[in-house]
Every structure is written in structure tokens, then in C-alpha cells.
Phi, psi and omega in degrees: 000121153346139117350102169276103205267327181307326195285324192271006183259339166240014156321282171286012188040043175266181183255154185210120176280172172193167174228158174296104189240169178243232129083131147271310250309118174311332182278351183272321170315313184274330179309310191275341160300305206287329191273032145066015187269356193247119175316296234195124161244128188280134213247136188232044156322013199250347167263024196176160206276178137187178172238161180294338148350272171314328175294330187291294204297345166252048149251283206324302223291304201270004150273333177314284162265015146116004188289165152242182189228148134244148180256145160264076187279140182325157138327315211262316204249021200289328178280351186292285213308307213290304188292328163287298157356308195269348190255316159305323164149011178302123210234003174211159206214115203237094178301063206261161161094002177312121180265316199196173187277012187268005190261279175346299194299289211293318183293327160307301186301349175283342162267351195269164146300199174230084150227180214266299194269311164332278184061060158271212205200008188266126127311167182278128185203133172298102139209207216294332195264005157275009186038041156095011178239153177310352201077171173092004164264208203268306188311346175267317161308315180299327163308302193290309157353303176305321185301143164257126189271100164258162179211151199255145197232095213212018190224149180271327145359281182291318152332317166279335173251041195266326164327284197308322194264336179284327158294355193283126155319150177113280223303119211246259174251170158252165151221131191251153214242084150308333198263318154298327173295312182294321178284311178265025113309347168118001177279026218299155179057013195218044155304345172252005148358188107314286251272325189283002189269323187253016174253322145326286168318320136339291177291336156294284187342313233269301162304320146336306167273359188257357179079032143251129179285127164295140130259155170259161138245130180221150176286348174210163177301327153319014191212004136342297203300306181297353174268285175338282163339309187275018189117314246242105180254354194228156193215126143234155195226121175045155251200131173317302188258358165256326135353274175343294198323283198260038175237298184324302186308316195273326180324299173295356190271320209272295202277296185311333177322284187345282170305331191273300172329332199267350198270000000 
């Protein structure tokens, strides 16, 4: 079995990057491998189409170049998606839409083994990341172990029982969902609030003392700063299609600009 480089990166109380991708495409993996800057990429399946196909084929691309990989998954298929994930080489699990801690808890055992001490709900099953063995041995069980379990803390629900869901075994890191936390309270788009800024701040300060680590995700290295303060060692920064988005967009505008001047 593979190095799980996240587990041993909050092992050792190190800091760890990672980027967003929309893309299965396997080469966008490596592109991003290849620039040596990244723990991990993170696959945001919870936005965007694929197959199990594509999972197996982005665990090769990121043992190819030295990456680990997470998926971000949906609620309603999270133990289907996660546990095939995790068999393709997915070595993390960023759980969203989570409401309270019984929701938590059912998305942890989906990571867990199905043993006597564990009491996951992961079986023994042929895949890639058994290199082709059935699974069910102790190297096997210690991979899902292994696996790091994040949960996105983006419901006011989960805000309201968060000691309690933080206390849950498993639970690796948050992340905390602005933008989903401002629509259901009833703000939609008013995730920089004061008040909701500092209900962020609340939910790091708060992980923090309970010894779970927060991510941030942020668009610039410059948006750092304000995680760095409170504490806030792991990071992802920008997303494969928005990236796309505003490099087409301002270029193409720089270049039409051009031409009409010149004209």
C-alpha cells in the first residue's frame, strides 16, 4: 500500500497544499504534479460529471507524479462514491452538506473498516489500490484507516452541534462553506458579512482546541493571511475552471482592447 502523504503530513504537524480540480482529464493531474508544489488534488466531484472509470485513471496519474489525491462528494451517494474512491487510490475524503452529527458520523464509518474495533462500514473489495489483491489483510485494513476524512462545516445545524461532531472519532480536518452556510441561513451571497465571518472564525478558533485541523480554500496567496493568524495550517488555492474562467476572460478583453485601438 501506498504512503498516504496527507496522513503523514498531519502526523508530523506539518502544513499541506492542494488545488481544486473540475477535469477528470488524468493530464491536468500531472500538470499539476509535475510543478512540484502540491501535497494533493483535490477532485470536486460533487460539481461536475465522471465515471468510475475516471477514478481508477486519476489514482494512476497521481501515483505517477508523486501527488495524493481527494474527492469531494455529494451526501446522498457519499458512501457508494467515497468507498469507490478510496479503492481507486483516493487516499481523502472531503464529505459535504453534512447537517448534524448523525450525518457526520454515518459519512465517517464510510471510511472506516467494517471491523469489531473500527465499526466502519468499508468491506473487503478488489481494487486498484489493493494492487490487484482481494483485500482483508491488516495492510489493508491500515490503508482505510488511513484514509483522512474531512467534513465541510457549511449548515447552521452543523455549526450548532459542532463540539459534538468534532468530538466524533475519525474526523480528521473541516472545512469551513461559506457560501453554503450564507444560503441556508437565509443570506445567499453574503458569506463576508461581519457577523458570518466571525461565525467562520468561531468554527476554526473552536477546531482548533478540540486538536482538529481547519482548511482554508482561498484564490490568493494573499488571502492567507487572515487563516495564518487564527492558527490555519492546510490550504487550497484555486480551482481548474475558474483559473480557465478569468485568464480567458481578462486576456481576451486585453486583446480585444488592443485591436480596437489599433484599429
Amino acid at each position: 500500500m501506498r504512503t498516504n502523504k496527507l496522513r503523514e503530513l498531519l502526523r508530523n504537524n506539518q502544513p499541506s497544499f492542494s488545488t481544486h480540480i473540475h477535469s477528470t482529464w488524468p493530464s491536468v493531474i500531472e500538470a499539476i504534479g509535475h510543478t512540484g508544489m502540491f501535497d494533493y488534488v483535490e477532485f470536486v466531484a460533487e460539481y461536475g460529471p465522471y465515471d468510475l472509470h475516471d477514478l481508477d485513471n486519476m489514482g494512476r496519474a497521481a501515483e505517477l507524479v508523486g501527488v495524493d489525491l481527494m474527492i469531494k462528494v455529494d451526501y446522498d451517494t457519499h458512501q457508494f462514491v467515497s468507498q469507490r474512491a478510496i479503492g481507486s487510490g483516493f487516499g481523502s475524503v472531503l464529505y459535504a452538506d453534512c447537517h448534524n452529527v448523525e450525518e457526520v458520523k454515518h459519512c465517517i464509518a464510510s471510511a472506516m473498516p467494517d471491523t469489531l474495533t473500527d465499526r466502519g462500514t468499508y468491506g473487503v473489495g478488489t481494487r486498484r489500490f489493493t494492487y490487484m489483491g482481494y483485500g482483508g489483510t491488516e495492510q489493508y485494513v491500515q490503508a482505510i484507516k488511513d484514509v483522512v476524512v474531512m467534513i465541510m462545516i457549511e449548515k447552521q445545524g452543523a455549526v450548532d452541534e459542532l463540539e459534538a461532531i468534532l468530538d466524533l472519532p475519525g474526523i480528521d480536518m473541516i472545512q469551513w462553506g461559506g457560501a453554503d452556510y450564507s444560503m441556508n441561513i437565509g443570506r445567499a451571497g453574503r458569506r463576508n458579512d461581519p457577523d458570518i465571518k466571525e461565525t467562520e472564525k468561531w468554527v476554526i478558533e473552536t477546531a482548533l482546541k478540540k486538536g482538529v485541523q481547519p482548511r482554508a480554500e482561498i484564490g490568493t496567496p494573499e488571502q492567507a493571511k487572515w487563516y495564518l493568524d487564527l492558527g490555519v495550517r492546510h490550504f487550497s488555492i484555486g480551482t481548474d475552471l475558474f483559473i480557465l474562467y478569468e485568464w480567458l476572460k481578462n486576456n481576451g478583453k486585453a486583446l480585444r482592447d488592443l485591436v480596437s485601438a489599433a484599429q
